[in-house]
N, C-alpha and C positions, 0 to 999 in steps of 0.2 A: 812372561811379559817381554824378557829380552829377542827371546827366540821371534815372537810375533812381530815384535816391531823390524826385526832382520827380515823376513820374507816380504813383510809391510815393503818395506825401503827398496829393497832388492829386485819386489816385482812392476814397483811403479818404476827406480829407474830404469828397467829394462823397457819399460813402454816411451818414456821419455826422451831416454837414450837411441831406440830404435831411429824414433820420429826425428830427432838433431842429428843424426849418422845420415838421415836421408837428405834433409837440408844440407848438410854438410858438403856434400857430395854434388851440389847442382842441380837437386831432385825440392822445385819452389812450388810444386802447386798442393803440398798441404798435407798434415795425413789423412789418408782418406780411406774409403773401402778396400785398395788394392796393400793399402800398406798395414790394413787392418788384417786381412788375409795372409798377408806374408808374414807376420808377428805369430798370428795364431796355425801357420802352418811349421812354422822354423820351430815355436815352442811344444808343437805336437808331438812331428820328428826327434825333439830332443827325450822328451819324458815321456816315450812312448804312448799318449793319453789316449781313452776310449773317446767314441762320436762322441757322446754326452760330455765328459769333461771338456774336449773340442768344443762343442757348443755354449758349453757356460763359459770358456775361454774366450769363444770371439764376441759374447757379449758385454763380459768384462772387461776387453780392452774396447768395443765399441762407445760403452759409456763413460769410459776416461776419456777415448778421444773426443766424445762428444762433448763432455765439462768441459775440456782445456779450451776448445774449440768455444763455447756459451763465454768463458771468462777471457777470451781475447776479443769477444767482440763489444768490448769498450774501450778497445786500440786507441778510437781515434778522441775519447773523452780523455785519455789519460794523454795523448800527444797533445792535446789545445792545453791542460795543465804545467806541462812541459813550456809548451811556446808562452802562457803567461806570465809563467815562473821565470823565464831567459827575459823577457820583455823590462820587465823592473828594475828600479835603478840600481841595486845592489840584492847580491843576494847569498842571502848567510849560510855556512855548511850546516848550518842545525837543522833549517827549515829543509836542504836538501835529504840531509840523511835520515829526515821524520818521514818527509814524502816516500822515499824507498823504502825504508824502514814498513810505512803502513801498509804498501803494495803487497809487499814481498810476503809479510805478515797475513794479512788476510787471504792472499793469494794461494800461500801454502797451506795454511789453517783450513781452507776452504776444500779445497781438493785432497787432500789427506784425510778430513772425515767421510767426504763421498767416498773415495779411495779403500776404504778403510775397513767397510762392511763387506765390500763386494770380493774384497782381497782376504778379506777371511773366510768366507763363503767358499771360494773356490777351493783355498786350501785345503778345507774339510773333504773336500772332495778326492784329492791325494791320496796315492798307497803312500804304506813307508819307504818303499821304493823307489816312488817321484819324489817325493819330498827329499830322499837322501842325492838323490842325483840333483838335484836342485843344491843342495848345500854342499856338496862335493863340488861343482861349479862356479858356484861362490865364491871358495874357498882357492881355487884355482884362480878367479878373476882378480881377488885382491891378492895374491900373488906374482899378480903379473901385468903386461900392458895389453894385454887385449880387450877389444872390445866385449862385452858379456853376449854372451850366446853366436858367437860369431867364428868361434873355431870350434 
């Protein structure tokens, strides 16, 4: 269970983290196919994967970015929320930290169980070999300040 939820956690931040590294960076128009390509090309190189792993690769992160991508597009319901909640004559830290609170909640809940199936799906697909270079890297990241998969 522990182990799962490590590669769980490990391989959504990586797709996460890619996407905010590119933002980061002055790179605003979204993840999209080219950043979808580059994710599953940099994680190919690294665990040497066959076309077939490749493959389930780039569709695995295709339908995370496509989720994340479905769940922001009620940006602008949750900004008129925002601008009615600022609107009001007073307004309490409770109601605020319920509102985040439920966002953040459903949001992650949401995406973790899509997340969830497909991330374990792939990893059946792993030798012991990808898998150990995968936690071996891991174990290097939370040792250190680099970015994951980026040295």
């Amino acid at each position: 269970m522990k182990k799962r939820n490590v590669i769980i956690i490990t391989l959504t931040s990586l797709f996460l983290a890619t996407g905010y590294a590119a933002c980061r960076h002055g790179y605003h128009r979204g993840f999209d196919e080219y950043d979808i390509e580059a994710v599953t090309n940099r994680i190919a190189a690294r665990l040497d994967l066959t076309d077939t792993q490749k493959a389930d690769l780039k569709v695995l992160t295709t339908e995370i970015a496509g989720k994340v991508k479905e769940m922001h597009a009620d940006r602008e319901n949750r900004h008129q929320e925002v601008a009615d909640l600022v609107r009001q004559e007073t307004i309490s830290r409770d109601t605020v930290d319920q509102m985040i609170a439920e966002r953040i909640m459903e949001n992650m809940q949401e995406l973790a169980a899509f997340a969830t199936e497909r991330l374990l799906a792939f990893h059946a697909t792993l030798t012991p070999e990808q898998r150990e270079k995968i936690a071996v890297h891991i174990e290097e990241h939370a040792s250190s300040k680099h970015r994951f998969f980026c040295h």
